[in-house]
C-alpha angles and dihedrals in degrees: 000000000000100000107203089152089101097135085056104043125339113215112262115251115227092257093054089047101046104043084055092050083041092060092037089056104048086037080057086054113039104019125272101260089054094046088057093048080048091049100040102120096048081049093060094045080072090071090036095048090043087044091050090047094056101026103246127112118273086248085064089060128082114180118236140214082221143340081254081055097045094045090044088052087048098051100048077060087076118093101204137175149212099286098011117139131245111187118194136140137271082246095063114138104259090244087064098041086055091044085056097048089048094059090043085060101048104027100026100238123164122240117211121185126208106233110233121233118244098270093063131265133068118319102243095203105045087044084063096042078059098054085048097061110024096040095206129203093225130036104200130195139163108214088216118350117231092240099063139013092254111146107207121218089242100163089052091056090045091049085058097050103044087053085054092030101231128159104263117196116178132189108231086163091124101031101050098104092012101071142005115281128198120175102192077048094055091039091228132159097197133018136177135204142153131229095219099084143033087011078051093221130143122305117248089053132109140138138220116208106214108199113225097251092058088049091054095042080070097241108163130167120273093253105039110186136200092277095060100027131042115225095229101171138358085269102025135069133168127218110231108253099240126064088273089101092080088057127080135216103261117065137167092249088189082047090051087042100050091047093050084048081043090052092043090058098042095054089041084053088052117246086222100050088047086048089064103030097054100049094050088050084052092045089045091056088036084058093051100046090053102062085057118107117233091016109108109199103220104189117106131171136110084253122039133192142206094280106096122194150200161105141245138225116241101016141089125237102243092039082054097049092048087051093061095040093061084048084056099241125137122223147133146259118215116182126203089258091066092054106022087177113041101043091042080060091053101041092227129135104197133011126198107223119221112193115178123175147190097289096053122083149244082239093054094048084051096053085038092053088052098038085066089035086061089040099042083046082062101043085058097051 
């Protein structure tokens, strides 16, 4: 099996498996809420291992049933009102376009969306020209969408909106694990990410970085709980002073403690010298897909990720898909209602993902790269 499906789920590595089989199965022996009071201490090296990855502090970190949870979280934070602004890109992940809409619908905010240059991602320029002049409550970016390997400028639009102050949230749900992050780098108040892909850890985790400022600004999720509030008086409560408020009280302890073992690794393995090894195994098989007749590579940026993608002429996505399958290769379908824009750009109505990482080979890109020359030669026929 040759799994290029990273951006949607990175393998495990043993230490992730079996630290999660390690909690299940004390908390199989003596009872789940005294397994997490045993295992404490490896619970809190989550926030430690998360904080050392993206240079913050572990008190800035909430863990997260998912990066769609976190940024959901982050956003009900957000008191908004009837014409305020939210600014965001054309390159947005599809949860948060629709989480836009939906504010839009019940609080009457105004979306405004960034054009892109010709070569593909967010004008920088003219996304600043738009803060300057709408002044919107939220400045909104996606790292590297899940439906193309675009690498957004993310730090030029922070340096902007920390000269203007506005609240800046970013999606770093595909680059987590893939590249280095630094938030004081990318000037962001707020940032999202899961633990599934690219830091190859379990699904069902995620985290969401709070910034200081927004923490003493007082922004807290809609429905704060007991773990992140204490209930001081029948009419009073107080948020905790550490990003814990956007958490609540239950958690997957073997979920926390697989994504701490999946950080770990991640940071022994060496985030830069993932950051250069993934992208040239994604070029490599970019390279490849393009010499094949009938194959059309889609992705288009200056800076391009592991996410590969593209269509062919003569098949249906979901034919397609089963054809590689029974070749054992793993791989992705994206359709034109998970990216409106870009694929309406494109003109395309359906893309297959390819999503190699560090872990997979020159020699697997290659029998990849024939496997679609053979399929795309039957497409044409």
């Amino acid at each position: 099996m040759i799994h290029f499906n990273n951006a949607g789920c990175g393998l495990l590595a043993a230490p992730v498996r079996d630290a999660m089989v390690g909690h299940l199965n004390l908390e199989a022996r003596i009872g789940g809420y005294e397994a997490s009071a045993a295992k404490a201490a490896e619970v809190r090296a989550f926030y430690t291992e998360i904080a050392a990855l993206i240079n913050t502090t572990p008190d800035n970190i909430a863990f997260a049933g998912s990066a769609t949870h976190a940024y959901a979280n982050a956003l009900s934070s957000i008191p908004f009102e009837a014409d305020d602004v939210i600014l965001t890109t054309r390159d947005d992940f599809v949860s948060q376009q629709i989480a836009f809409l939906s504010l839009r619908k019940r609080f009457g905010v105004r979306v405004v969306h960034a054009p892109n240059t010709p070569e593909g991602g967010v004008d920088v320029p003219a996304m600043a020209a738009l803060m300057r002049t709408h002044r919107p409550r939220l400045v909104s970016a996606t790292h590297v969408p899940t439906n193309s390997g675009l690498v957004s400028p993310i730090a030029e639009i922070g340096r902007h909106c920390r000269e203007l102050d506005l609240l800046y949230l970013v999606d770093a749900c595909q680059s987590v694990g893939q590249f280095v992050i630094d938030v004081a780098e990318i000037g962001c108040d707020l940032l999202t990410a899961t633990c599934r892909k690219f830091l190859r850890g379990p699904r069902g985790s995620g985290f969401l970085y709070v910034s200081d400022r927004v923490l003493r600004a007082g922004y807290e999720p809609l429905f704060i709980d007991m773990h992140g509030a204490r209930w001081t008086a029948p009419d009073r409560y107080e948020p905790v002073g550490t990003a814990a408020r956007f958490e609540e009280w239950e958690f997957p302890y073997a979920t926390v403690l697989g994504s701490a073992a999946a950080t770990r690794y991640a940071r022994r393995v060496g985030i830069e010298a993932i950051e250069r090894r993934t992208p040239e195994l994604a070029a490599r098989l970019r390279a490849g897909l393009a010499r094949i007749p009938g194959v059309r590579v889609l992705d288009r940026g200056p800076r391009l990720a592991a996410l590969v993608t593209f269509d062919v002429a003569g098949w249906q996505p979901q034919p397609f898909k089963a054809a590689l399958d029974a070749r054992r290769v793993n791989s992705a379908l994206s359709f034109r209602e998970f990216a409106q824009f870009d694929f309406g750009d494109k003109n395309v109505e359906w893309c297959l993902r390819l999503s190699p990482h560090y872990y997979n080979t020159e020699e697997e890109v290659d029998h990849v790269t024939a496997a679609v020359t053979e399929l795309a030669a039957r497409g044409r026929r």
